[in-house]
N, CA, C and O atoms as a GROMACS GRO file, in nm:
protein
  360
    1UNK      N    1  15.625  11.318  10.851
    1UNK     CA    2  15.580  11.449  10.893
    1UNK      C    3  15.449  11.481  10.822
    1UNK      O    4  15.433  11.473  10.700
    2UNK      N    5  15.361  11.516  10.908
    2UNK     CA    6  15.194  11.543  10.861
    2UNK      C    7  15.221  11.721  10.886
    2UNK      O    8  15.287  11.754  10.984
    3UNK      N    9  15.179  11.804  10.815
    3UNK     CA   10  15.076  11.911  10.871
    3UNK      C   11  14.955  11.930  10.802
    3UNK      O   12  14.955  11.888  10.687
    4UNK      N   13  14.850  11.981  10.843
    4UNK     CA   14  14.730  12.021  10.789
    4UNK      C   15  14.726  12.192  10.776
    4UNK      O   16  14.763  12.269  10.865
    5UNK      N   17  14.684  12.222  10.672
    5UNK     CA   18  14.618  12.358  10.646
    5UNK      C   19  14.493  12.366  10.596
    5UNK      O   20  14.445  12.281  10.522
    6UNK      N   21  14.419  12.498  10.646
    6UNK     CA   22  14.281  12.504  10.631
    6UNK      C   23  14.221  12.620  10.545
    6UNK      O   24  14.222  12.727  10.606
    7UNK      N   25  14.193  12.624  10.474
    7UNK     CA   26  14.215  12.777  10.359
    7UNK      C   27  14.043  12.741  10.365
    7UNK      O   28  13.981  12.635  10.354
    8UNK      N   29  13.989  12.918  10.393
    8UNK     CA   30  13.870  12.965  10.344
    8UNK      C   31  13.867  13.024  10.244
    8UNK      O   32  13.970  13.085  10.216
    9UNK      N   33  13.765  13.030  10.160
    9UNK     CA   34  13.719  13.141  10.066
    9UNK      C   35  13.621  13.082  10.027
    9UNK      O   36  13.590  12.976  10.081
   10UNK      N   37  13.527  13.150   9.894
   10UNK     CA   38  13.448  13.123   9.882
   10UNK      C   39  13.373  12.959   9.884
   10UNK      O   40  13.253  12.932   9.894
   11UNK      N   41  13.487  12.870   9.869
   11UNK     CA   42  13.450  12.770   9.938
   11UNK      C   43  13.578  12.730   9.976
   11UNK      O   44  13.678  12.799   9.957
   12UNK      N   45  13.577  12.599  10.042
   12UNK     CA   46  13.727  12.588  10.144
   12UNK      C   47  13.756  12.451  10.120
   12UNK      O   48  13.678  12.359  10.100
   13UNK      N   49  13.904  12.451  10.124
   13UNK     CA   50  13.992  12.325  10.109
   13UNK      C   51  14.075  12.322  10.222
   13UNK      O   52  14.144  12.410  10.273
   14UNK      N   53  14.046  12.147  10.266
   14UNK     CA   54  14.147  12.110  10.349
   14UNK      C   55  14.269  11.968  10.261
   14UNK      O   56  14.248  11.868  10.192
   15UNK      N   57  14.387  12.036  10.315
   15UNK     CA   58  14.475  11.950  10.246
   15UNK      C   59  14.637  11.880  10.335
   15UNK      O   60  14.684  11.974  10.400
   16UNK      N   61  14.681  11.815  10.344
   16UNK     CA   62  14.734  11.743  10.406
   16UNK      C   63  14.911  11.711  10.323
   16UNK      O   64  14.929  11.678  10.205
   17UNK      N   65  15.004  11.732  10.412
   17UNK     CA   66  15.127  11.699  10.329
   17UNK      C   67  15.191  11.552  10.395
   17UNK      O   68  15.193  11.536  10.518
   18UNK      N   69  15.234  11.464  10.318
   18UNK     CA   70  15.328  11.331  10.355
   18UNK      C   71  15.465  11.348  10.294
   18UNK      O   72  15.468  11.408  10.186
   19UNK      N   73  15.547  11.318  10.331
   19UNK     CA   74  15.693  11.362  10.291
   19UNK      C   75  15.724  11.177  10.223
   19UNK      O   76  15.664  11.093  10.290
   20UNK      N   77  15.791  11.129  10.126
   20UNK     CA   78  15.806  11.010  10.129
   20UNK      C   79  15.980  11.023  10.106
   20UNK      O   80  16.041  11.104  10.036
   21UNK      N   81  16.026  10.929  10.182
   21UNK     CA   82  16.156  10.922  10.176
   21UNK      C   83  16.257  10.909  10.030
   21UNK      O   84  16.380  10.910  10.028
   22UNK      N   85  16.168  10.897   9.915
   22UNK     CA   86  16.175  10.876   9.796
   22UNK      C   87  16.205  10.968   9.690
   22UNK      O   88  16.122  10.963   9.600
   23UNK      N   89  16.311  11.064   9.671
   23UNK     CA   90  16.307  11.176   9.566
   23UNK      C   91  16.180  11.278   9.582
   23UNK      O   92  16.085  11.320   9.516
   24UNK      N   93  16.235  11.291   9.709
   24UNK     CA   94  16.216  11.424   9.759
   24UNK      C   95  16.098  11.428   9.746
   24UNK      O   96  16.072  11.545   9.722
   25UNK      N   97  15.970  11.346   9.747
   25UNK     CA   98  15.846  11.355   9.696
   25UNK      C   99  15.755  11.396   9.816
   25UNK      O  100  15.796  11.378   9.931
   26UNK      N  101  15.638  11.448   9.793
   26UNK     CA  102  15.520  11.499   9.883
   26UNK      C  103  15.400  11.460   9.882
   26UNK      O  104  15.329  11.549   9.835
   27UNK      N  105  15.332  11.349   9.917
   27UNK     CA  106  15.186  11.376   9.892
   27UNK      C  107  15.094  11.476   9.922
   27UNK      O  108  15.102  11.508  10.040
   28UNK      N  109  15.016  11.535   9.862
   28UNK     CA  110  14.950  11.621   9.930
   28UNK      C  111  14.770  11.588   9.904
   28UNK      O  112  14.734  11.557   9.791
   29UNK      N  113  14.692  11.595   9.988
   29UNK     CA  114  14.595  11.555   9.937
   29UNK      C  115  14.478  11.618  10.023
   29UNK      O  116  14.505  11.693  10.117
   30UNK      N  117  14.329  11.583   9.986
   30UNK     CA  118  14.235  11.710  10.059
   30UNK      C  119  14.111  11.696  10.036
   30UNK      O  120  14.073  11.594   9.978
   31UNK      N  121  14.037  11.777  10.069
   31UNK     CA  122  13.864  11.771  10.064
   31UNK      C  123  13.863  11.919  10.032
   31UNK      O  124  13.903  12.009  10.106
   32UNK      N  125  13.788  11.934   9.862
   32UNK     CA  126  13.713  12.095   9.852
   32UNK      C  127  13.577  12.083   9.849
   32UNK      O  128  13.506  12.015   9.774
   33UNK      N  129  13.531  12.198   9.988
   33UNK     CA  130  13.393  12.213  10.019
   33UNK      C  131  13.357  12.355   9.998
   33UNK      O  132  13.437  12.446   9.975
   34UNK      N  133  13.212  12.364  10.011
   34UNK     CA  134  13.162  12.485   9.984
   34UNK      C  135  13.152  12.537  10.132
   34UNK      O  136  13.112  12.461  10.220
   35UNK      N  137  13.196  12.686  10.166
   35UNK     CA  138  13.264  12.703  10.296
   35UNK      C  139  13.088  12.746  10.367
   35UNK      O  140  13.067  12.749  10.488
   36UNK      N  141  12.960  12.781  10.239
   36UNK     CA  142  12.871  12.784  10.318
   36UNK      C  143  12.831  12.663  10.386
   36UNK      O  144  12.818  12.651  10.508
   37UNK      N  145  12.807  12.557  10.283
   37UNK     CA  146  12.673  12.429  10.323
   37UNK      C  147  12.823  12.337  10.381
   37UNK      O  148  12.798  12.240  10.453
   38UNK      N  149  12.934  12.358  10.360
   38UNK     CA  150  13.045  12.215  10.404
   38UNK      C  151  13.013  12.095  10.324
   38UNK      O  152  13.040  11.983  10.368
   39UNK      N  153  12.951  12.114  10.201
   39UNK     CA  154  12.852  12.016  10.072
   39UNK      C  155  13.056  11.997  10.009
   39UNK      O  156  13.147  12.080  10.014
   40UNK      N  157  13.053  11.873   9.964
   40UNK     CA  158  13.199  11.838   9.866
   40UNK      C  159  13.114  11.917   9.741
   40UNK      O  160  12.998  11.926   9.699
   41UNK      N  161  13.259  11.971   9.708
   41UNK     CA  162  13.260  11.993   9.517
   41UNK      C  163  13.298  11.907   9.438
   41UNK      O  164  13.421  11.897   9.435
   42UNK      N  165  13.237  11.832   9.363
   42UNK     CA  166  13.265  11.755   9.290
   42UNK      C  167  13.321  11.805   9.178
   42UNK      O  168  13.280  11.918   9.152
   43UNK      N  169  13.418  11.750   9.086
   43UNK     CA  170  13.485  11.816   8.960
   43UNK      C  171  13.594  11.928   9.000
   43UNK      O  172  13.663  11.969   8.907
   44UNK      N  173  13.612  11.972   9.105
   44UNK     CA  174  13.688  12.122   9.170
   44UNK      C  175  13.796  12.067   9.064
   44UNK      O  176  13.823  11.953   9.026
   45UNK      N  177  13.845  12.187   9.032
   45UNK     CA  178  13.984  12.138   8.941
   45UNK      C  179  14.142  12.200   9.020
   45UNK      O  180  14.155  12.317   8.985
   46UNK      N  181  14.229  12.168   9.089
   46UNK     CA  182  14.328  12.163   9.150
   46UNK      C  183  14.449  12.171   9.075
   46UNK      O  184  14.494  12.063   9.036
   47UNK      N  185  14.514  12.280   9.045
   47UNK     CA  186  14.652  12.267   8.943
   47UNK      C  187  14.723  12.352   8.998
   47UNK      O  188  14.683  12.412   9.098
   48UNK      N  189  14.837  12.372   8.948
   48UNK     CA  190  14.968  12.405   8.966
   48UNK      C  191  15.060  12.424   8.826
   48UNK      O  192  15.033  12.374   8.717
   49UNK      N  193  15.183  12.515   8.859
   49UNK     CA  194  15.242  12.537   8.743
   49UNK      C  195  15.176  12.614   8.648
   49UNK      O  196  15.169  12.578   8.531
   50UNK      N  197  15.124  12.722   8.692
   50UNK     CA  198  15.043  12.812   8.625
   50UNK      C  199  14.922  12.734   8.519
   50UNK      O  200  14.882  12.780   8.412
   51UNK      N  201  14.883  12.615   8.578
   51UNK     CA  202  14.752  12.542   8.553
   51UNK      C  203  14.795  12.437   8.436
   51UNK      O  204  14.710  12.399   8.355
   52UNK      N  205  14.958  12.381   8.428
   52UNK     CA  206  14.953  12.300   8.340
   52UNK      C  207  14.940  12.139   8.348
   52UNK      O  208  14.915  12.061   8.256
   53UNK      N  209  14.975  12.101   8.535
   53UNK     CA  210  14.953  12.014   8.587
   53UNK      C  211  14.785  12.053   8.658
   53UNK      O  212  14.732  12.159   8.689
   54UNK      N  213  14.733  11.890   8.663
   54UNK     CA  214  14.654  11.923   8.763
   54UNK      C  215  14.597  11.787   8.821
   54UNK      O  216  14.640  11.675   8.792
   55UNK      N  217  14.465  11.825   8.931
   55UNK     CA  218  14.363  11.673   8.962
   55UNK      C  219  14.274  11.754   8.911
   55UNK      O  220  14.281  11.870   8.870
   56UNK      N  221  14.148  11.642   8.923
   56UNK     CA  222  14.047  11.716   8.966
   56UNK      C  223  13.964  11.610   9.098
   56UNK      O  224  14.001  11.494   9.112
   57UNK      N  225  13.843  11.675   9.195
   57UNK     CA  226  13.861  11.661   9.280
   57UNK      C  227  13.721  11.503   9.248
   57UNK      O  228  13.663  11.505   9.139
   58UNK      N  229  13.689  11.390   9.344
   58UNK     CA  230  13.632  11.309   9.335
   58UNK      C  231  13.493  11.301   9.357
   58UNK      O  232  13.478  11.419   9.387
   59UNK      N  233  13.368  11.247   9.367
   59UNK     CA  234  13.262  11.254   9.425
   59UNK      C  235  13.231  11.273   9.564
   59UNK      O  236  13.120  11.291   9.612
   60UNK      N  237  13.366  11.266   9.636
   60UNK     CA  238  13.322  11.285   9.777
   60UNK      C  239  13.387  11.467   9.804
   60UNK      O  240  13.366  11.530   9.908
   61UNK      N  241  13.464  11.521   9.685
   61UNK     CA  242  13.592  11.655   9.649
   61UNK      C  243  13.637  11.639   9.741
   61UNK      O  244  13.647  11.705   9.845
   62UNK      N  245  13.692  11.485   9.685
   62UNK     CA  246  13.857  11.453   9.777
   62UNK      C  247  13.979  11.472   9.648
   62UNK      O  248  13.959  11.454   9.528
   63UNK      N  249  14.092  11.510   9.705
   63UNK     CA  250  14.203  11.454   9.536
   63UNK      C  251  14.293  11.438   9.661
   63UNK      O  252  14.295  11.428   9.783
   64UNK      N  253  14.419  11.443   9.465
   64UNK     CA  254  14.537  11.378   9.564
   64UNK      C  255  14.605  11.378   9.468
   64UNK      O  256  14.556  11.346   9.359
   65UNK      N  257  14.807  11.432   9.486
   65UNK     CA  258  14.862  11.416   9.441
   65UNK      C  259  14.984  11.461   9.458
   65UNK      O  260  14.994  11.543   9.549
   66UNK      N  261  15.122  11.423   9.378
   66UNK     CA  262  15.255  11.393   9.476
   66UNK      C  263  15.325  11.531   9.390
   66UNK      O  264  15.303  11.551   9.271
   67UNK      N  265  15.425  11.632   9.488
   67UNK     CA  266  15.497  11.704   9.423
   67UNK      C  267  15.604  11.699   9.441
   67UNK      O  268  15.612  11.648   9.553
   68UNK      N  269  15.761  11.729   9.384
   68UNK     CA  270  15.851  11.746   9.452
   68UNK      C  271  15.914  11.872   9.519
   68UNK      O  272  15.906  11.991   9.490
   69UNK      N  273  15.970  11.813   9.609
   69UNK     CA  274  16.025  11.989   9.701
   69UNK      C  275  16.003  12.088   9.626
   69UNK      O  276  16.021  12.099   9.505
   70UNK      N  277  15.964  12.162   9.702
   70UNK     CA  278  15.979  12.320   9.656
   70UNK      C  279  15.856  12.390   9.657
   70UNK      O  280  15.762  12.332   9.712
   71UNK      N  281  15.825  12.563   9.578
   71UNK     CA  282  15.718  12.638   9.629
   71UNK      C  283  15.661  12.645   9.501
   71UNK      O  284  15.712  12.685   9.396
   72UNK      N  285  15.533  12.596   9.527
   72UNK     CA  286  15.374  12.639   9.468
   72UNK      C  287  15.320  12.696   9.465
   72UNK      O  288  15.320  12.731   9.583
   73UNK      N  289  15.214  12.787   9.392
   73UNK     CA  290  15.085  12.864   9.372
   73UNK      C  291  15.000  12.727   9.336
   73UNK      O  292  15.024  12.677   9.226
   74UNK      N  293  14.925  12.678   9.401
   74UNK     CA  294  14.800  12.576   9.382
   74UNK      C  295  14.696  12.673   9.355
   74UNK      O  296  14.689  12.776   9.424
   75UNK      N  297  14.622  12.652   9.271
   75UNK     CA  298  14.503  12.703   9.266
   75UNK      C  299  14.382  12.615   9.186
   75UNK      O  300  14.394  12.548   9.084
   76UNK      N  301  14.239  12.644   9.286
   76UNK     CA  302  14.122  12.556   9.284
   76UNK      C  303  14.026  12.619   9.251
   76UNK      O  304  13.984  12.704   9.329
   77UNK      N  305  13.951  12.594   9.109
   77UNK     CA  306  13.860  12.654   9.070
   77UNK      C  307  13.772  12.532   9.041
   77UNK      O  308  13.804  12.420   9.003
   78UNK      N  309  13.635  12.593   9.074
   78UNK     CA  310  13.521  12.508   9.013
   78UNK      C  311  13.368  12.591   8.953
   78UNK      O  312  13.354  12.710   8.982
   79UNK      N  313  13.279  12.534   8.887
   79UNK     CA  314  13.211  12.589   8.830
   79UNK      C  315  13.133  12.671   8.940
   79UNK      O  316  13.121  12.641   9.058
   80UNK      N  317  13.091  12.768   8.883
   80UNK     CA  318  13.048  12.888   9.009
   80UNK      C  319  13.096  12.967   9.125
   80UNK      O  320  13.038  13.044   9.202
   81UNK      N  321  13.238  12.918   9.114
   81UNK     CA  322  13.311  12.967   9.214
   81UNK      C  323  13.409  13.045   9.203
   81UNK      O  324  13.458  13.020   9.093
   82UNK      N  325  13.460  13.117   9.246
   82UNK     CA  326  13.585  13.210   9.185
   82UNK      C  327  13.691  13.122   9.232
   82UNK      O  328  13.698  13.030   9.314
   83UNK      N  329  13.796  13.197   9.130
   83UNK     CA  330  13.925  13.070   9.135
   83UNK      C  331  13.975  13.134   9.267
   83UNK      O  332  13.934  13.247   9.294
   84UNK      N  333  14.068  13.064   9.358
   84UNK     CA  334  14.141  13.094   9.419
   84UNK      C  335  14.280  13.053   9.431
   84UNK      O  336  14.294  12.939   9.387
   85UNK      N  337  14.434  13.126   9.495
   85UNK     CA  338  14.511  13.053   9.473
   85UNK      C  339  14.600  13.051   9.590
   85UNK      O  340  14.611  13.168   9.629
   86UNK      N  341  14.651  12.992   9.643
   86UNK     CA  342  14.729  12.917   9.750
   86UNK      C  343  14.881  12.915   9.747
   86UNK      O  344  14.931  12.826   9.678
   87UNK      N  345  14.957  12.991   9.806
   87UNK     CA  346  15.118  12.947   9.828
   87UNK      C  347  15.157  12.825   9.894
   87UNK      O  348  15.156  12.814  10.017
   88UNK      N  349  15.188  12.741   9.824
   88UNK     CA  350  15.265  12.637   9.953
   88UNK      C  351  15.414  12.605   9.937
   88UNK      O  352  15.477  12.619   9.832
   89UNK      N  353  15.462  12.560  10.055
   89UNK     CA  354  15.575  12.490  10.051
   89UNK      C  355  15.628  12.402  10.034
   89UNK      O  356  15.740  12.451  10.024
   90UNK      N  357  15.648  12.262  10.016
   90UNK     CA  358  15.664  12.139  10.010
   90UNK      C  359  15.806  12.136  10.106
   90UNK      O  360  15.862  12.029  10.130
   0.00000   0.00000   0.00000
């Protein structure tokens, strides 16, 4: 099972869920852009758990990483940008 979500704000992340048949696990993974120029953020920092896990995002501000079931506040901050934060589901 794929879905995609598309979150604007001051700049925008697209991110992607994979379910793996494996302890309940999720990939989730994505591209953070700047929602003016659509330019990648490089360094974007991506966490969870009130910021004790995290990624950060790659030279192209791609990441990636696996959660198990259940509900998130993700939130993506990078330099110059205001943080923002995200409910998800797994």
């Amino acid at each position: 099972m794929r879905s995609y979500i598309l979150i604007f704000f001051i700049f925008s992340s697209h991110y992607s869920f994979a379910q793996s048949a494996q302890n309940n696990q999720y990939a989730v993974s994505g591209v953070i852009e700047d929602k003016e120029t659509n330019e990648p953020i490089v360094g974007a920092s991506i966490s969870w758990n009130n910021g004790t896990i995290g990624v950060v995002s790659d030279t192209d501000g791609r990441f990636s990483f696996n959660l198990e079931a259940g509900i998130y506040d993700i939130t993506v901050s990078a330099v110059g940008k205001k943080n923002r934060k995200k409910g998800i589901k797994s």
